[in-house]
C-alpha distance (Angstrom), angle and dihedral (degrees) to the residues before:
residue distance angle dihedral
X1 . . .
X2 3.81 . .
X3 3.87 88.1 .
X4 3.68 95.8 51.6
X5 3.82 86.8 60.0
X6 3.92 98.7 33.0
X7 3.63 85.5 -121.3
X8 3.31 116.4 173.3
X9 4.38 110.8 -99.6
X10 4.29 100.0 -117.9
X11 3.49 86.0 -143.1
X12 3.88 99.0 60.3
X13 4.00 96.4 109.5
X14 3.75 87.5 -135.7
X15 3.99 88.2 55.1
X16 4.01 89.5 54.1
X17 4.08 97.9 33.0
X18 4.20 82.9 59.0
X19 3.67 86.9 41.1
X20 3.93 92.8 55.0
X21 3.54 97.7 38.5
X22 4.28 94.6 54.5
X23 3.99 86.9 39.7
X24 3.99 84.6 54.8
X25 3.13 91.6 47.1
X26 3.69 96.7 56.0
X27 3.51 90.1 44.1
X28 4.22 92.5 58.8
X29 3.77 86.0 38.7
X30 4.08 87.9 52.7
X31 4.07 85.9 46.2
X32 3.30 106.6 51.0
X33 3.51 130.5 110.7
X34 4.13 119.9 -105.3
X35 3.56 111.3 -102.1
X36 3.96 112.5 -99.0
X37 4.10 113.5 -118.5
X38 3.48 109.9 -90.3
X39 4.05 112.2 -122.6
X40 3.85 87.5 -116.2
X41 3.65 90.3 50.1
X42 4.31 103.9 155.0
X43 4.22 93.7 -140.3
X44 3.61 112.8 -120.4
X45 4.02 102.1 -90.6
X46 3.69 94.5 57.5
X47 3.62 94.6 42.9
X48 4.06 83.7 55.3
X49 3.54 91.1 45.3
X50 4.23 93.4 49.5
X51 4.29 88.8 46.3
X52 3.62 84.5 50.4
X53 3.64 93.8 51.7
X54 3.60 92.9 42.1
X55 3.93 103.7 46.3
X56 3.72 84.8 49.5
X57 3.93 89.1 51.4
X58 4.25 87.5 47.2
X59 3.71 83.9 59.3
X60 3.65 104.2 43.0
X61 4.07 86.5 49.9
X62 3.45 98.0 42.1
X63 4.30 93.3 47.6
X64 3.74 84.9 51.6
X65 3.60 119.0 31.4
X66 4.00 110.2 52.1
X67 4.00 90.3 -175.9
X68 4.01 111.7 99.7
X69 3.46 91.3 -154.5
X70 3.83 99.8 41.0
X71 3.73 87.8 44.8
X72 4.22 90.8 51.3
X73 3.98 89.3 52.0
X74 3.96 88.5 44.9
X75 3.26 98.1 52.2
X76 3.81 95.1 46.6
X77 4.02 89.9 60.2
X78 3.84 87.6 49.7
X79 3.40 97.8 46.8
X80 3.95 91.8 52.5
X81 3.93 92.7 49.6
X82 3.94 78.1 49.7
X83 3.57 92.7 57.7
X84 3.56 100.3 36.8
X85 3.93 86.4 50.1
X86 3.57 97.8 59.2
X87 3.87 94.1 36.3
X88 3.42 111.3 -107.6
X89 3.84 148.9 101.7
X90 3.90 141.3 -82.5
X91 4.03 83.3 -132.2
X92 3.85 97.2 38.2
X93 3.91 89.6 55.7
X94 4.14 88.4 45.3
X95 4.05 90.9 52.6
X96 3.48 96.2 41.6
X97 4.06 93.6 47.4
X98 3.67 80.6 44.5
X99 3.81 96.3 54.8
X100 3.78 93.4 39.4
X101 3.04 94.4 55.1
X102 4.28 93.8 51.9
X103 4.03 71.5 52.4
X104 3.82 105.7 60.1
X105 3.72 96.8 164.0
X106 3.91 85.0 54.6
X107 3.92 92.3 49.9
X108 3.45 88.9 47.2
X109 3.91 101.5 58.9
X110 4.26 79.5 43.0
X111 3.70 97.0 59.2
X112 3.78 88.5 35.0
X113 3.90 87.6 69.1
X114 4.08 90.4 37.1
X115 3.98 82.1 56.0
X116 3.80 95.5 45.4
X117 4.14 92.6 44.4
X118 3.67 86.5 48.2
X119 3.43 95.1 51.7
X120 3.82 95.0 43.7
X121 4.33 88.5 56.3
X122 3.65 87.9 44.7
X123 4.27 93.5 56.1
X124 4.05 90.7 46.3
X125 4.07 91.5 54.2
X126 3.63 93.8 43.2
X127 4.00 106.5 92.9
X128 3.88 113.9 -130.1
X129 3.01 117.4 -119.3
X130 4.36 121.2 -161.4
């Protein structure tokens, strides 16, 4: 049956060293400790306030500017002005994504908010209609 579908044989030692080695993997993944805070750490309700700003920013570019590249370089400026606006750094925003993401629970109850505030702008620009 394996043949049929050009499945790979599960008894090919390659098949089971690749198995071993991503199971491992998930295993050391699984085991190791949560990242510690870093002391530039952006707390959770400005980090929800600077994804907000920026996934509204991705959209803006990317309804406006067709160009890839022209879009990339675009968005950088923005996202600077975004930075600067709420106070913080290019490198604080990178280790804080960074740790957040080591944190998904965290991340989760961030983007929860991002969702909810999106959701909230999206019901006062939609016209009523009744």
């Amino acid at each position: 049956m394996c043949s049929v579908l050009n499945l790979p044989n599960l008894t090919d030692n390659r098949v089971k060293k690749r198995l071993s080695l991503f199971l491992l993997s998930l295993v050391v993944y699984a085991c190791a400790p949560k990242s510690t805070a870093p002391a530039d750490l952006v707390p959770e309700d400005k980090m929800t306030s600077v994804l907000l700003d920026i996934h509204l920013a991705e959209a803006r570019i990317g309804r406006t500017i067709t160009q890839y590249d022209t879009s990339k370089m675009v968005f950088k400026n923005v996202q600077k002005d975004i930075f600067k606006k709420h106070g913080i750094t290019d490198s604080s925003f990178r280790h804080s994504y960074d740790y957040y993401l080591m944190n998904p629970a965290l991340l989760d109850k961030i983007y929860e908010k991002v969702l909810d505030s999106l959701s909230l702008q999206e019901a006062k620009l939609t016209p009523k209609t009744g």
